[in-house]
Structure formats: structure tokens, C-alpha cells
N, C-alpha and C positions, 0 to 999 in steps of 0.2 A: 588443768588436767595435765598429766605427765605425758612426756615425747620420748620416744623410741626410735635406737636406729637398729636396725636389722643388716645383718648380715648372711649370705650365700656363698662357702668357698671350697675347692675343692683340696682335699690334701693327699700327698703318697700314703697309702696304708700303715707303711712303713716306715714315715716320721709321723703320726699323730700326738708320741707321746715326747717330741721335741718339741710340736705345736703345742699342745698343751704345757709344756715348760715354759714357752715364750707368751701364751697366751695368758697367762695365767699374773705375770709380770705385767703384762697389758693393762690388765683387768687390776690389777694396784697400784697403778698410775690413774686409769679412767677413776676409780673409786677415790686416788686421794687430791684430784681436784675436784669432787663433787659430784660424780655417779652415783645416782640411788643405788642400782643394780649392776653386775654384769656377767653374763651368761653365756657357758660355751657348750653346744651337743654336739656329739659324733652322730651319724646317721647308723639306725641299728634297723628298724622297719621303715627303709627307703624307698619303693618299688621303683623301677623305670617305668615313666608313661609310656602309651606309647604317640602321646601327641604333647605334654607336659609331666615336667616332675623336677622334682632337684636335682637328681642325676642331669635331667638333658642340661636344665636353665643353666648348669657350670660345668657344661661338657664335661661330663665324668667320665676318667679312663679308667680299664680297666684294674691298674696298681692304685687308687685312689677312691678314696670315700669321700664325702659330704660332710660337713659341719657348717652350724646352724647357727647364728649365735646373737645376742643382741645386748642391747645396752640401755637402761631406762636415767630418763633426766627429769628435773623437777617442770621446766617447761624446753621449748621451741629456743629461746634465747638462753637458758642455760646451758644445753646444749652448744650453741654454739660458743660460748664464752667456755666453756671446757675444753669443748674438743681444739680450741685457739692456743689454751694453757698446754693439753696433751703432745700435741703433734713440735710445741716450745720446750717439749721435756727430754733431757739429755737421757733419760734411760729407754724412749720409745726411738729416737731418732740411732740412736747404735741398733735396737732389733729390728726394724723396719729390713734391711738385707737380710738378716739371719730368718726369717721367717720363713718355712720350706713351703712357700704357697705360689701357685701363681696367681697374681695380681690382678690379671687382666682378663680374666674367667671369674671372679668375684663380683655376686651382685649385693647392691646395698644401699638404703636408703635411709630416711627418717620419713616416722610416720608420727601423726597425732593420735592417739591413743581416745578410742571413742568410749572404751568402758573397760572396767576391770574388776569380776567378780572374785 
């Protein structure tokens, strides 16, 4: 069964589409070591909870939107043997600073993927 990392981050309203330039680069690196998929959304019907929501889970300010994004692998161990190659890749290690995100409001994990209609 395919593994999944998910990602939660917030971005300025007002670089989304330098995000997107750099994300995008991301996303043909994850892809050309072996990413089945890789997926980026802006948040358009976001609501704030008012006890959960994407907005809270990445402290969202008010100059800043939600993006949603994730990344599908053939298993649990390909993943990791990817993301080993990615993070070795001289074109993700130059954008890692260039990214207008902050880091430390980012939530993110891998999940096992229980079905996929």
C-alpha cells in the first residue's frame, strides 16, 4: 500500500506565487528520485475553528494563508530512501532558505495510506 507525507504550512499572502515557483522545483526533484505524486493547495474554503482548523494548527496571521500539500510514495521504505536522495540534492539544499515559509509553524508527517478510491 502507498505512504503519504502530508504537509501544513503557513505562507505571506503575498509570496504564494514565489512559493509556488519554489514548490514546484521541490516537486521535480521529489518526482525525479521516485515520487509517485506531488501535490500543492493554497487554502480557498479555510474556516477558522473555533477550537481546531488549519488556520489555528499553523498559527495563521493575518498577511498569511494555509497551504496544504503532500507527497505519495510506493511504500514506508521508499519514502525514506527518497526523501535520503532529496534532502542529498544540490537543487533542494540552495531552496531550503529561499523558501518564504516559516519552518517552525509547519506541521507534517507520513502516514500509511488505508485506502484509495
Amino acid at each position: 500500500m502507498a505512504y503519504v507525507d502530508g504537509f501544513v504550512v503557513p505562507v505571506p499572502k503575498d509570496q504564494v506565487q514565489v512559493y509556488k515557483e519554489k514548490a514546484r522545483i521541490a516537486g521535480d526533484v521529489w518526482k525525479s528520485h521516485g515520487a509517485l505524486s506531488y501535490v500543492e493547495c493554497v487554502a480557498d474554503d479555510v474556516p477558522y475553528g473555533e477550537l481546531t482548523s488549519f488556520p489555528r494548527a499553523v498559527q495563521v496571521k493575518p498577511e498569511e494563508t494555509v497551504v496544504f500539500s503532500w507527497i505519495t510514495y510506493e511504500s514506508r521504505q521508499k519514502r525514506d530512501e527518497i526523501n535520503a536522495k532529496v534532502m542529498a540534492d544540490p537543487r533542494m539544499k540552495a531552496m531550503f532558505n529561499e523558501m518564504p515559509i516559516d519552518g517552525k509553524r509547519m506541521i507534517f508527517g507520513g502516514f500509511e495510506m488505508l485506502f484509495s478510491l
